[in-house]
PASEBA-1860 file (N, C-alpha, C; in nm, 3 decimals):
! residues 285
1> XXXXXXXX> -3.957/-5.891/-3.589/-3.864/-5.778/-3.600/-3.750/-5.816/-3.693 ~ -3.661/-5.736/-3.789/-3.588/-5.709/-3.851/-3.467/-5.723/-3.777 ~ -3.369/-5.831/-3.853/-3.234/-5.822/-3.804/-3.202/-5.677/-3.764 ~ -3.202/-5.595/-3.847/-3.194/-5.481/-3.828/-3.210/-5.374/-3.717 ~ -3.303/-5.402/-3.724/-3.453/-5.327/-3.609/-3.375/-5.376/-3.512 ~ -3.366/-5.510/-3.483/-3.301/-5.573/-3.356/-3.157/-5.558/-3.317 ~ -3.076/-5.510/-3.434/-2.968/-5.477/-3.376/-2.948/-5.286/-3.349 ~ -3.042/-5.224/-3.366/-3.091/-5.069/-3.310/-3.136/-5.066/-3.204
9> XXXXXXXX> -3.236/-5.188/-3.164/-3.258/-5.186/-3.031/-3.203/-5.252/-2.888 ~ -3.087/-5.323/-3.002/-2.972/-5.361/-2.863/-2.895/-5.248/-2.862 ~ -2.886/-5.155/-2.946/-2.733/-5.093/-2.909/-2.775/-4.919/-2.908 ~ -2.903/-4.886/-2.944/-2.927/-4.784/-2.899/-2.916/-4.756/-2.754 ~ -3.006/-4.807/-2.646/-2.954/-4.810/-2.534/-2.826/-4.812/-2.473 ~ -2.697/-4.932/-2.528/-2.591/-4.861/-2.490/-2.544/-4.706/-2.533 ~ -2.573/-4.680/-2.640/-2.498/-4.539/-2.668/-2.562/-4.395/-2.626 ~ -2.704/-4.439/-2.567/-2.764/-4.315/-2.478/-2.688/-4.321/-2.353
17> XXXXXXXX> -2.678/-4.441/-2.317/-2.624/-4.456/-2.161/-2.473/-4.380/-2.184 ~ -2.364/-4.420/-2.257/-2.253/-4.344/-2.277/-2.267/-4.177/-2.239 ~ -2.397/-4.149/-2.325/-2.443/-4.003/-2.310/-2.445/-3.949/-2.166 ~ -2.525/-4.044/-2.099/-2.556/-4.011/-1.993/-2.473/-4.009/-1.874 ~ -2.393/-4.104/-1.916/-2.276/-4.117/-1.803/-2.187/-3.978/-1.817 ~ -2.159/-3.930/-1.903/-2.093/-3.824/-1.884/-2.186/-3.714/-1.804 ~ -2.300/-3.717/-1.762/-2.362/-3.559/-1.779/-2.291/-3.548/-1.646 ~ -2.285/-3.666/-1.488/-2.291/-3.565/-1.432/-2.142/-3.533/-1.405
25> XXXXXXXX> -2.022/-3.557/-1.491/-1.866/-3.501/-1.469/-1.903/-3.371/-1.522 ~ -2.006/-3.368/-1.619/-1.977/-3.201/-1.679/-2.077/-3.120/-1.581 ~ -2.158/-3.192/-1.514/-2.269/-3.084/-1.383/-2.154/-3.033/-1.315 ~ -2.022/-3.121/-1.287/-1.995/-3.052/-1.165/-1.879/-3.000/-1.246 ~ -1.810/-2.986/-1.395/-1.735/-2.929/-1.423/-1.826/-2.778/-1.452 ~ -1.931/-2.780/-1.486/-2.003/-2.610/-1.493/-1.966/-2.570/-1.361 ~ -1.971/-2.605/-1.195/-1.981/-2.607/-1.090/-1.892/-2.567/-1.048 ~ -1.732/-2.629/-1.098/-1.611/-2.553/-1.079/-1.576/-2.463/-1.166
33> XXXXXXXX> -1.613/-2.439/-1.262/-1.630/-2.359/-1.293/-1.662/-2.193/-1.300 ~ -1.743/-2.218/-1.261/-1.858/-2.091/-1.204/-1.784/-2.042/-1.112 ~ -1.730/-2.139/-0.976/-1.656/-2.073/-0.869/-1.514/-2.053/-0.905 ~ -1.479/-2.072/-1.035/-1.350/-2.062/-1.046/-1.332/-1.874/-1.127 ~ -1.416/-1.873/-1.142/-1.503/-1.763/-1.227/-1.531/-1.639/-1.125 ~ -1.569/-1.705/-1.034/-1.595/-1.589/-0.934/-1.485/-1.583/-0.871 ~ -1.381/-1.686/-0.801/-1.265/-1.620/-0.774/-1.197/-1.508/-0.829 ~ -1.144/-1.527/-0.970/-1.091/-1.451/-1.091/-1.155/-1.308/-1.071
41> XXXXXXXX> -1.295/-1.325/-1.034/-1.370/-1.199/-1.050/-1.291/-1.100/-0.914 ~ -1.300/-1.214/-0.816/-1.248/-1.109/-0.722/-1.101/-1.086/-0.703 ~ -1.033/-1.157/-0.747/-0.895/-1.113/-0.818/-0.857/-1.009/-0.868 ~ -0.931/-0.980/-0.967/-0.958/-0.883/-1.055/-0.994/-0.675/-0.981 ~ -1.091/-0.726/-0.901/-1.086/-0.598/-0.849/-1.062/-0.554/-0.688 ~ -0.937/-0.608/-0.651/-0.903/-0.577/-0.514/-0.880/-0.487/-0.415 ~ -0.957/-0.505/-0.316/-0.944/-0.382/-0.246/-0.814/-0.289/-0.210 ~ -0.735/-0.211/-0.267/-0.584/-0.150/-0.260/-0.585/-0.147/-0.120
49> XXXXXXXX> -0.463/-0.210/-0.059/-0.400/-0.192/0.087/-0.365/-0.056/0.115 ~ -0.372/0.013/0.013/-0.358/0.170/0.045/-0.377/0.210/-0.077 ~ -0.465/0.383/0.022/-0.553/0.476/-0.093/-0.455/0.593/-0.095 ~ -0.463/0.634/-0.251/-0.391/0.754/-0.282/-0.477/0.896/-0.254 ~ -0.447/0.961/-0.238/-0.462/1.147/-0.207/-0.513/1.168/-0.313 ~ -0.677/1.235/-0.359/-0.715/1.306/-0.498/-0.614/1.432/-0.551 ~ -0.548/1.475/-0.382/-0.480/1.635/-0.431/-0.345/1.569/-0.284 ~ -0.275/1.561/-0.335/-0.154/1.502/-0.243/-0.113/1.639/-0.192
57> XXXXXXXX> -0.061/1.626/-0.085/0.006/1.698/0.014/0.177/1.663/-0.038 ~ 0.221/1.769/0.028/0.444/1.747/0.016/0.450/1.648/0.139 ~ 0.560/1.588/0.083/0.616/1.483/0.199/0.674/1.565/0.295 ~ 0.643/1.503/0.431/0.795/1.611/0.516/0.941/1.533/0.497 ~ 0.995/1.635/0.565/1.109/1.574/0.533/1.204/1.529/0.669 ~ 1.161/1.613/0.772/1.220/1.551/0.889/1.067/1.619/1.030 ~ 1.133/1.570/1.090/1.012/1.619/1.240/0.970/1.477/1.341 ~ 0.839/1.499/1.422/0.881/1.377/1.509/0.759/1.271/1.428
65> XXXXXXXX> 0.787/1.116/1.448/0.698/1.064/1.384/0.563/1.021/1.483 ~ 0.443/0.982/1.486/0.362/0.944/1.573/0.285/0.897/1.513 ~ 0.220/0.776/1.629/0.162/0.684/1.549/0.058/0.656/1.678 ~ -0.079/0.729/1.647/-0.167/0.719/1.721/-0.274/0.650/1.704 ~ -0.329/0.527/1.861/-0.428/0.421/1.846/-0.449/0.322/1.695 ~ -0.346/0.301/1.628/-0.339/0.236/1.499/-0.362/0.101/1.503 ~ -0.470/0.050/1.442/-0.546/-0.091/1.434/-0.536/-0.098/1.276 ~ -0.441/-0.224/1.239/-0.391/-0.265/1.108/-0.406/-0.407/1.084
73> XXXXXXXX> -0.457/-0.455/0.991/-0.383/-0.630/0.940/-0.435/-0.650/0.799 ~ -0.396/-0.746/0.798/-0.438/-0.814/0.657/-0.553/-0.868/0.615 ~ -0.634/-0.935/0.718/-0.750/-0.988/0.704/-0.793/-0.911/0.825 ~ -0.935/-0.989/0.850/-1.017/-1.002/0.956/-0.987/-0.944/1.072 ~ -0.837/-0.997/1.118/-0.798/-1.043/1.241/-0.703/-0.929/1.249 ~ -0.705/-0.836/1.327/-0.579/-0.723/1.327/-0.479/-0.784/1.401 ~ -0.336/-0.762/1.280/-0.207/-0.779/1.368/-0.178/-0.661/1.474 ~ -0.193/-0.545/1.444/-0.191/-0.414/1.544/-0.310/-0.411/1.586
81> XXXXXXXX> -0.348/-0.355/1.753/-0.412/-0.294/1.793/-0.401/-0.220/1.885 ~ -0.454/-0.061/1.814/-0.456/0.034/1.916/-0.323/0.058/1.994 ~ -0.241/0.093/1.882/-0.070/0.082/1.910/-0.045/0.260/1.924 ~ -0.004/0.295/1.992/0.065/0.390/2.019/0.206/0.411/2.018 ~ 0.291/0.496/1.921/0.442/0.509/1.906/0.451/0.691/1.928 ~ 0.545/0.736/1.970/0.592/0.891/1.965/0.759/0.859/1.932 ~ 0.841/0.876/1.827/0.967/0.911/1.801/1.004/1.001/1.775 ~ 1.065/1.148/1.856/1.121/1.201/1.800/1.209/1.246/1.689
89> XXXXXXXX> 1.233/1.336/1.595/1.350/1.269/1.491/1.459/1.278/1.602 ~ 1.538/1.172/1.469/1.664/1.112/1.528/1.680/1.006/1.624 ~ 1.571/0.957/1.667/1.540/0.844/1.786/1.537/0.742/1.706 ~ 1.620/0.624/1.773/1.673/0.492/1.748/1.563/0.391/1.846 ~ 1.488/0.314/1.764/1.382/0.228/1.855/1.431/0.047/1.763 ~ 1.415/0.005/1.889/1.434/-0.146/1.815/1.308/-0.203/1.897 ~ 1.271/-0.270/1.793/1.114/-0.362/1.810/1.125/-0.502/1.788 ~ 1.162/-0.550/1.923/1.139/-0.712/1.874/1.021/-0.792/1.884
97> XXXXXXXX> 1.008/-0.895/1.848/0.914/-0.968/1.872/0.890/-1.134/1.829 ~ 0.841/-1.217/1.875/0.834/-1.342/1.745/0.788/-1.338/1.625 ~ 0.780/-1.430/1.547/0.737/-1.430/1.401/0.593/-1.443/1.425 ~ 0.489/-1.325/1.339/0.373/-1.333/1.339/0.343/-1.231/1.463 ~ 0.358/-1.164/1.521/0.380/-1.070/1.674/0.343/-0.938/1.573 ~ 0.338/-0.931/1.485/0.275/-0.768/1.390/0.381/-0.676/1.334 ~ 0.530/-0.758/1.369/0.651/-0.665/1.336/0.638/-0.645/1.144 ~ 0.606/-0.711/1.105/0.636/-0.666/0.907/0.497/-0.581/0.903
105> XXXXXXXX> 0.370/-0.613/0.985/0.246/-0.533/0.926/0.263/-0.388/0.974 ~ 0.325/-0.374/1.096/0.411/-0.213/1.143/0.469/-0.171/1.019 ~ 0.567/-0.231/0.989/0.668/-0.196/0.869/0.587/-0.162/0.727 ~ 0.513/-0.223/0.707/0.387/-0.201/0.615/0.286/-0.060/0.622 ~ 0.262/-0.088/0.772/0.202/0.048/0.805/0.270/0.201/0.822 ~ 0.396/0.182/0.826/0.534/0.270/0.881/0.491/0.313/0.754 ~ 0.515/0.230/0.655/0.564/0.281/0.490/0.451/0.308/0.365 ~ 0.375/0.301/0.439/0.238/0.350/0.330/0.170/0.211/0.255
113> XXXXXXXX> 0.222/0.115/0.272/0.222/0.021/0.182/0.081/-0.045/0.273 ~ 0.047/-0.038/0.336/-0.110/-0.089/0.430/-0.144/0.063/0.512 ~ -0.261/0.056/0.483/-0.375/0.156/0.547/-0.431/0.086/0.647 ~ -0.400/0.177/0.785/-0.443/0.164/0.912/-0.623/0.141/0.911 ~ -0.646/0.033/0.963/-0.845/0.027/0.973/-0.880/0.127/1.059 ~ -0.795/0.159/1.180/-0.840/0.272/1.251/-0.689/0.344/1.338 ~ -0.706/0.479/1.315/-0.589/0.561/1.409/-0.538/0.598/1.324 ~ -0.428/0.705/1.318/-0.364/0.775/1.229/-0.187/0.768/1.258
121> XXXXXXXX> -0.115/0.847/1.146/0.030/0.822/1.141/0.063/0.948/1.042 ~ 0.110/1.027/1.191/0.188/1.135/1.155/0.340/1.169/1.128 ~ 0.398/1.229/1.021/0.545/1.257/1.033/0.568/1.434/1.018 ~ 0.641/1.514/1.145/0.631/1.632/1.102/0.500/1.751/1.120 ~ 0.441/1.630/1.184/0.256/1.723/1.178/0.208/1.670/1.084 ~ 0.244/1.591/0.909/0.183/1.556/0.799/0.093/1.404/0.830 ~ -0.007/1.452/0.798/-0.072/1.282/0.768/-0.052/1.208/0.708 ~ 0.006/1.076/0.680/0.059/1.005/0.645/-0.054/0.954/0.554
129> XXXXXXXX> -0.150/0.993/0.526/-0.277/0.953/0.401/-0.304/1.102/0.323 ~ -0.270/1.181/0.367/-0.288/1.329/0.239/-0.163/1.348/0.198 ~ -0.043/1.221/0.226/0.053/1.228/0.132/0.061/1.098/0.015 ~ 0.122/1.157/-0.136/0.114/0.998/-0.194/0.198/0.874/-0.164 ~ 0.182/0.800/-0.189/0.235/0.668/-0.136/0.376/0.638/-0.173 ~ 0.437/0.707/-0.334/0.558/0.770/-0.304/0.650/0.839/-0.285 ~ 0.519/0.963/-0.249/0.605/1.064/-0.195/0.599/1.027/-0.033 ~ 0.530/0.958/0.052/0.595/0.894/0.182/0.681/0.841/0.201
137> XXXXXXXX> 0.688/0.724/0.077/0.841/0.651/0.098/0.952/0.693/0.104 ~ 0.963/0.807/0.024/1.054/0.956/-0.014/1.102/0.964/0.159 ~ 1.004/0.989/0.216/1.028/1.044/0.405/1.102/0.926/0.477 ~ 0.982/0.837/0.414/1.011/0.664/0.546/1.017/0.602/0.488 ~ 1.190/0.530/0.420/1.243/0.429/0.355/1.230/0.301/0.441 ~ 1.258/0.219/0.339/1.252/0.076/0.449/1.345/-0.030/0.356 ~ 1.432/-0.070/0.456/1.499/-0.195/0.436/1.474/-0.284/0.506 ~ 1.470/-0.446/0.393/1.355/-0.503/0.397/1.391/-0.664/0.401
145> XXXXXXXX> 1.446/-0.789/0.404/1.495/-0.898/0.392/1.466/-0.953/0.254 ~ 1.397/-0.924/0.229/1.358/-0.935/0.081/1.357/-0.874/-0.037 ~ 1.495/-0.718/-0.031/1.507/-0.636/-0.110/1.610/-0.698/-0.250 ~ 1.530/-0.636/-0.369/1.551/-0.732/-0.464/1.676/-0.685/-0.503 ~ 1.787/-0.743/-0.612/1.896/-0.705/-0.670/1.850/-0.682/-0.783 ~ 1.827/-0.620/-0.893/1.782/-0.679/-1.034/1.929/-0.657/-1.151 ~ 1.902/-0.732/-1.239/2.012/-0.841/-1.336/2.026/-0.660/-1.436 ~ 2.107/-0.606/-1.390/2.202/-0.530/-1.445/2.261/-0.463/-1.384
153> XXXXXXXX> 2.332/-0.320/-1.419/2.500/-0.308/-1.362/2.409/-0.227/-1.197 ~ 2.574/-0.245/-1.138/2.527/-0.151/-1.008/2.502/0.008/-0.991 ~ 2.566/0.046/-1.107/2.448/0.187/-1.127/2.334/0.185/-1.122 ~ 2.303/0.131/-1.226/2.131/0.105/-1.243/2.058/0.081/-1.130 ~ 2.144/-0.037/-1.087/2.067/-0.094/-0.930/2.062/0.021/-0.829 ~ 2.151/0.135/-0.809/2.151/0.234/-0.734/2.034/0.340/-0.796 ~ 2.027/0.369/-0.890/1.957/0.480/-0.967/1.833/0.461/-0.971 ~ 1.768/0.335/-0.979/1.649/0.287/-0.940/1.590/0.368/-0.828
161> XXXXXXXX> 1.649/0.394/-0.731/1.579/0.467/-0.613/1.590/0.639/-0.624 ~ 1.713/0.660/-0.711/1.725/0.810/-0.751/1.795/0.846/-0.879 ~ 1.664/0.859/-0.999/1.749/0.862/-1.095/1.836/0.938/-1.149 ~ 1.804/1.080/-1.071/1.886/1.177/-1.093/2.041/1.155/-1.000 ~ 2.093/1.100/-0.919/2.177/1.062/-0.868/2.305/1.059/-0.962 ~ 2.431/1.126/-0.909/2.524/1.153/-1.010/2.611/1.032/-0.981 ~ 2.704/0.966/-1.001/2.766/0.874/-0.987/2.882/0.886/-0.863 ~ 2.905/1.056/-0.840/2.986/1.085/-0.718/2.881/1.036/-0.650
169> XXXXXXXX> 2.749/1.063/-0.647/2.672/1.057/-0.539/2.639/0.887/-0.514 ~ 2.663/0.837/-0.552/2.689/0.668/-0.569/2.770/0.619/-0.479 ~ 2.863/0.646/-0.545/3.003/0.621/-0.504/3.046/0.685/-0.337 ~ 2.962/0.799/-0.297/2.948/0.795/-0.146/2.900/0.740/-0.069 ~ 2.747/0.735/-0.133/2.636/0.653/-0.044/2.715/0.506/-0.003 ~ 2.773/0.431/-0.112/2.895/0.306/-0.092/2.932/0.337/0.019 ~ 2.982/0.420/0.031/3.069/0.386/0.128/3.001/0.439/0.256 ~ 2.919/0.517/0.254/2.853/0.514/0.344/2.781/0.390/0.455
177> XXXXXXXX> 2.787/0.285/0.374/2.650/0.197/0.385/2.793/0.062/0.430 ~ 2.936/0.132/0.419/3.027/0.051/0.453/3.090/-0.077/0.352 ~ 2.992/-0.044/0.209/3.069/-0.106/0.070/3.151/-0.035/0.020 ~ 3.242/0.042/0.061/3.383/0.061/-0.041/3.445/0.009/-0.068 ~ 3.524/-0.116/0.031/3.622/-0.173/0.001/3.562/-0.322/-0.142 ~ 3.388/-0.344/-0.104/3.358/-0.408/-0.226/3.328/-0.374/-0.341 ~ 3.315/-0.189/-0.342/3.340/-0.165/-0.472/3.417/-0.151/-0.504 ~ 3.578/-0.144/-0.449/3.619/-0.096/-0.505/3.754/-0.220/-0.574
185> XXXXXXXX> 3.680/-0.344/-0.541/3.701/-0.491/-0.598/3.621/-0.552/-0.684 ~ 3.524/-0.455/-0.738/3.486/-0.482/-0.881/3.541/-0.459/-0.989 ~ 3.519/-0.527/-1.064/3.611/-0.546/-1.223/3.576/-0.359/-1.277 ~ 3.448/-0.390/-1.297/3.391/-0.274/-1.406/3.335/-0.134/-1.308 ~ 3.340/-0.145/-1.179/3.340/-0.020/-1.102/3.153/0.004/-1.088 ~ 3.107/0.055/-1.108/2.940/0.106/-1.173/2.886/0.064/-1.271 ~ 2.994/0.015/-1.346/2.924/-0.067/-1.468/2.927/-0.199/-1.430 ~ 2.954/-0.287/-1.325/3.000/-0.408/-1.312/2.846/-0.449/-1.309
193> XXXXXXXX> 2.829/-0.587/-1.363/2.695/-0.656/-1.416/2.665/-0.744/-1.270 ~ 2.558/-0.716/-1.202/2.517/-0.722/-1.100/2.427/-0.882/-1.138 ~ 2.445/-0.967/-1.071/2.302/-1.075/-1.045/2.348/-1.179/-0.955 ~ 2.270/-1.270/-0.877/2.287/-1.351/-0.758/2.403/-1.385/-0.727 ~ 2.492/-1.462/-0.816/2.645/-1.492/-0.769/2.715/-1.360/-0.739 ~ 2.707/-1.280/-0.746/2.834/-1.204/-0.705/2.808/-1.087/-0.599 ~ 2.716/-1.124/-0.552/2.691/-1.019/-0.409/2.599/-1.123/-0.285 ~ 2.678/-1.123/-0.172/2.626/-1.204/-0.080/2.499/-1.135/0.016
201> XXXXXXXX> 2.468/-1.229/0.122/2.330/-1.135/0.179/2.365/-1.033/0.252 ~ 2.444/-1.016/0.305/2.496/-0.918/0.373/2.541/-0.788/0.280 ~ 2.585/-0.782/0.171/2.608/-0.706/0.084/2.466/-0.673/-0.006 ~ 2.395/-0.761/-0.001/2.232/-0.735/-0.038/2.181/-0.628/0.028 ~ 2.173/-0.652/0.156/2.083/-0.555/0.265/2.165/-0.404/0.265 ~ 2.362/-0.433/0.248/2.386/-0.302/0.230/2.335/-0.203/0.096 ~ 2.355/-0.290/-0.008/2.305/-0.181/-0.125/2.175/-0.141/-0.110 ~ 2.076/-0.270/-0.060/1.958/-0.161/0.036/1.938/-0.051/0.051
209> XXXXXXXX> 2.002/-0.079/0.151/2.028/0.064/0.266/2.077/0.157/0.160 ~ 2.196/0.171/0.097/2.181/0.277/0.015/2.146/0.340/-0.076 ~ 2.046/0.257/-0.143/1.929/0.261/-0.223/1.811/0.337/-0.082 ~ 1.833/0.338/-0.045/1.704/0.408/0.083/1.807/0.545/0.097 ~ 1.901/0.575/0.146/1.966/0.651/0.191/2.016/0.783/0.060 ~ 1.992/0.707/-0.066/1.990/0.810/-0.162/1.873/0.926/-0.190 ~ 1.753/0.829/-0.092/1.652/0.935/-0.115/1.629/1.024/-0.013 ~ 1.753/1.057/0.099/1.740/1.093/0.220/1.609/1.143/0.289
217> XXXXXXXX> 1.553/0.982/0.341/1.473/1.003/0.383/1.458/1.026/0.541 ~ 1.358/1.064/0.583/1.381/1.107/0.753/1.387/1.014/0.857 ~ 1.330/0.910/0.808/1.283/0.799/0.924/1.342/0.608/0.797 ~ 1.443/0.562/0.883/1.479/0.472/0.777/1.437/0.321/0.845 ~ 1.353/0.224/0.836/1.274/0.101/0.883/1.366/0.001/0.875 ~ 1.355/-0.078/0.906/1.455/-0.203/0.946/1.442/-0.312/0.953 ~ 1.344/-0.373/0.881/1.236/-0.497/0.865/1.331/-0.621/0.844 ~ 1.375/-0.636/1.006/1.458/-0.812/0.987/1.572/-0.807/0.910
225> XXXXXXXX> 1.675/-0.747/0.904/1.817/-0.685/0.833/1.916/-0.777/0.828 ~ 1.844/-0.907/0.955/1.978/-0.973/0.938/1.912/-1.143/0.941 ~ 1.805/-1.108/0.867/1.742/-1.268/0.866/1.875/-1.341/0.752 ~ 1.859/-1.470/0.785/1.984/-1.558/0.684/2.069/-1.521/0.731 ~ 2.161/-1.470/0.771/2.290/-1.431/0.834/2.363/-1.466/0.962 ~ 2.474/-1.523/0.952/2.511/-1.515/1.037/2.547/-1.466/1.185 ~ 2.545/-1.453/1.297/2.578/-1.367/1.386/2.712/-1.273/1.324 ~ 2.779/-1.285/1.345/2.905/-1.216/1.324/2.876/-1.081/1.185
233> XXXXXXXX> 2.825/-1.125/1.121/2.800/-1.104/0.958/2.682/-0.968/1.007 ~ 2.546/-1.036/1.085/2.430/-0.951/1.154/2.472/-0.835/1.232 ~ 2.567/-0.849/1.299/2.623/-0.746/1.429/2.655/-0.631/1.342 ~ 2.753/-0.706/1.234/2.826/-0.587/1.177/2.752/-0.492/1.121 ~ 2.649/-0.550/0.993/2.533/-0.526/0.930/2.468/-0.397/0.992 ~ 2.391/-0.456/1.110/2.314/-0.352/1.195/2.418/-0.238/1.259 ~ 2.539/-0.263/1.264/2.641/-0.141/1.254/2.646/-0.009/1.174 ~ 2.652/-0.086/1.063/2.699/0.001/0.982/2.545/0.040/0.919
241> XXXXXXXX> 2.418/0.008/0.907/2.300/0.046/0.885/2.276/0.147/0.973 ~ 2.308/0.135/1.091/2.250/0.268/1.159/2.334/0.346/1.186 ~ 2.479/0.337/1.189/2.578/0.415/1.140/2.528/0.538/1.028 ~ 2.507/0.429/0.888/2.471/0.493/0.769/2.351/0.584/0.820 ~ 2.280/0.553/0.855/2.168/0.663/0.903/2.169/0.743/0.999 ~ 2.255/0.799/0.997/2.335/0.867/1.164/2.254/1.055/1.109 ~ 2.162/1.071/1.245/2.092/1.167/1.232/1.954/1.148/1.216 ~ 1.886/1.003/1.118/1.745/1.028/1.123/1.725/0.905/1.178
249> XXXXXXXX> 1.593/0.917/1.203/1.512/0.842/1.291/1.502/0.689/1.254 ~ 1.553/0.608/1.347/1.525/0.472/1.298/1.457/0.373/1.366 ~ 1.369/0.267/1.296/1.290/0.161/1.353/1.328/0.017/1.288 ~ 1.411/-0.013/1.411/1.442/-0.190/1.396/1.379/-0.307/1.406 ~ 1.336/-0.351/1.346/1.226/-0.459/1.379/1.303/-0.581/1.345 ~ 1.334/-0.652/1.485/1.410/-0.762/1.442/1.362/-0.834/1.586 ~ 1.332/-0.997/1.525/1.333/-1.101/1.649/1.443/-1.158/1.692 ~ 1.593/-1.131/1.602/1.690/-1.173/1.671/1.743/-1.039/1.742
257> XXXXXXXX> 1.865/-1.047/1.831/1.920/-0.949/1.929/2.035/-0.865/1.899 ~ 2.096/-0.921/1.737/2.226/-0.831/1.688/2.169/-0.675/1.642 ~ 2.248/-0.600/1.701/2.209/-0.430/1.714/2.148/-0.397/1.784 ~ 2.068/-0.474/1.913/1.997/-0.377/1.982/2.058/-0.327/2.069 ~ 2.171/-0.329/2.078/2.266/-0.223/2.178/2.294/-0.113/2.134 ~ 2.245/-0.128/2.027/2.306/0.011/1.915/2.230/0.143/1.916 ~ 2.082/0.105/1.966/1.945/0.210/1.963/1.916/0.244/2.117 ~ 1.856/0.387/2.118/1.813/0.386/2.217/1.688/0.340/2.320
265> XXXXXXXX> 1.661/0.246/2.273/1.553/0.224/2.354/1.521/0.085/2.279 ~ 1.436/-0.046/2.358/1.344/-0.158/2.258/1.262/-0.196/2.333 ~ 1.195/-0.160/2.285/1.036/-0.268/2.300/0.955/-0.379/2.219 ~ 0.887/-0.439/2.325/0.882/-0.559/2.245/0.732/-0.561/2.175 ~ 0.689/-0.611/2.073/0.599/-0.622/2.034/0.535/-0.807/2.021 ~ 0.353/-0.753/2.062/0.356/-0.891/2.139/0.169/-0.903/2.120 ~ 0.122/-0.996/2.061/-0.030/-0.992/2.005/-0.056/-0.858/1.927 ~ 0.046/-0.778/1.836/-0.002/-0.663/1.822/0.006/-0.518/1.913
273> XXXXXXXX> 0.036/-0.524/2.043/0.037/-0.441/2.148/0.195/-0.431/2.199 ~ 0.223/-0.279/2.168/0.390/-0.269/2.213/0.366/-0.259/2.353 ~ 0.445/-0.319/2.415/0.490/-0.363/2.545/0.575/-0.233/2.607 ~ 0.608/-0.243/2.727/0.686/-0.135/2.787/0.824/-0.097/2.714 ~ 0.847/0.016/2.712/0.985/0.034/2.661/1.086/0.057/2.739 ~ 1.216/0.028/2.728/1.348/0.026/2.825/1.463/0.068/2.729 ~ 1.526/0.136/2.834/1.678/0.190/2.732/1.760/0.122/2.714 ~ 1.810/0.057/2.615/1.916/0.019/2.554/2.055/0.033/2.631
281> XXXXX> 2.131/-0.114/2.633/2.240/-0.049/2.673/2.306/-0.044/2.538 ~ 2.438/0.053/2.616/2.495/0.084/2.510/2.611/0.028/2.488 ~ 2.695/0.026/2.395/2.777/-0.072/2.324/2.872/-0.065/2.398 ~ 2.930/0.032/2.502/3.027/-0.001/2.586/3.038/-0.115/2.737 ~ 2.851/-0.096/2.674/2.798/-0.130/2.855/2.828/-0.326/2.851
END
């Protein structure tokens, strides 16, 4: 054999083997692949937590709300089952419960934002599915622990929920919601440039509320109002929130105890299943 020859047949073999050593990182990179592929796929076309009306119905605007045999959750596993509610308008209900007990998937279901798997949710006599999803919200606002501020002036931030809203009409809802005295310690008034430093949580949840209250809706939700907050700060909060909504129907859903003296009635919510209800005392009591 040929110097040659002999040095092809020492070193061919190493450089197939190189070959080969890679194949099987790339077997199992096709492998993640593929399933990374099919995730994406189902990403892509998700089942909507709620279906819109081909021919929508009018929102109501006030009447009693009811919420019959309603089985709801997120997955598999229903946080509600087979829940029964009757509120008259104007009825004050506080719903406590622990964390994970079905209080935000109610609030979800209250507000159109999740479709019941089984039972229905009436406001007024209206079905709460032959109306659109924002013309319900229009009816059943919800303030929420997680309601956003966004980075421009506090007009804007108000008008967002009603754009036709005149700036008198601003400037009441404020004070409605028990921010006058902080608007009226802003530099620029309605134009003042709104973002994280300069409004605390408690002043968060109020512009909330009057961001809900501009769209006078009938039934106003209450999803944890005073999470992060202090006691002192919470009491007041849930004061002046259901103050501000004085006349329509409200649902408190809170696991702590500031405001429930304020409503008439709480029950507790507990695996999904509201528990007995009892009247509230009242703030003198």
């Amino acid at each position: 054999m040929s110097p040659e020859l002999a040095a092809v047949a020492v070193l061919a073999p190493l450089a197939l083997g190189e070959t080969v050593l890679a194949l099987p990182a790339a077997a199992a990179a096709v492998v993640r692949g593929r399933r990374a592929r099919a995730r994406l796929a189902a990403l892509s076309r998700p089942t909507p937590p709620a279906s819109e009306p081909e021919h929508p119905a009018d929102a109501p605007r006030r009447g009693r709300l009811v919420l019959h045999d309603v089985t709801a959750g997120w997955g598999p596993a229903p946080a509600l089952r087979h829940l029964d509610l009757d509120l008259p308008a104007g009825h004050r209900l506080g719903i406590t419960g622990a964390s994970g007990s079905g209080k935000s998937t109610l609030a979800a279901v209250l507000t159109r934002l999740l479709d019941p798997a089984a039972g229905s949710i009436t406001l007024g006599g209206v079905d709460a599915a032959a109306v659109s999803g924002d013309g319900w919200r229009r009816a059943v606002a919800l303030v929420g622990e997680h309601d956003h501020v966004f980075a421009t002036t506090l007009r804007e931030n108000l008008r967002f929920a009603d754009p036709t809203a005149t700036d008198a009409d601003l400037v009441a809802v404020l004070h409605r919601v028990r921010l006058g005295d902080w608007f009226a310690g802003l530099p620029d008034g309605l134009d003042t440039w709104l973002d994280g430093g300069r409004i605390s949580g408690g002043e968060r949840r109020r512009l909330a509320a009057a961001r809900a209250l501009l769209v006078d809706p009938a039934v106003l939700v209450l999803d944890e109002p005073t999470e992060g907050l202090d006691p002192a700060t919470a009491r007041a909060l849930v004061a002046d929130l259901v103050d501000g909504a004085a006349g329509r129907t409200v649902v408190l859903l809170a696991h702590r105890g500031e405001g429930l003296d304020l409503v008439d009635e709480v029950a507790r919510l507990e695996d999904g299943v509201l528990r007995a209800r009892v009247q509230a005392k009242s703030p003198a009591a």
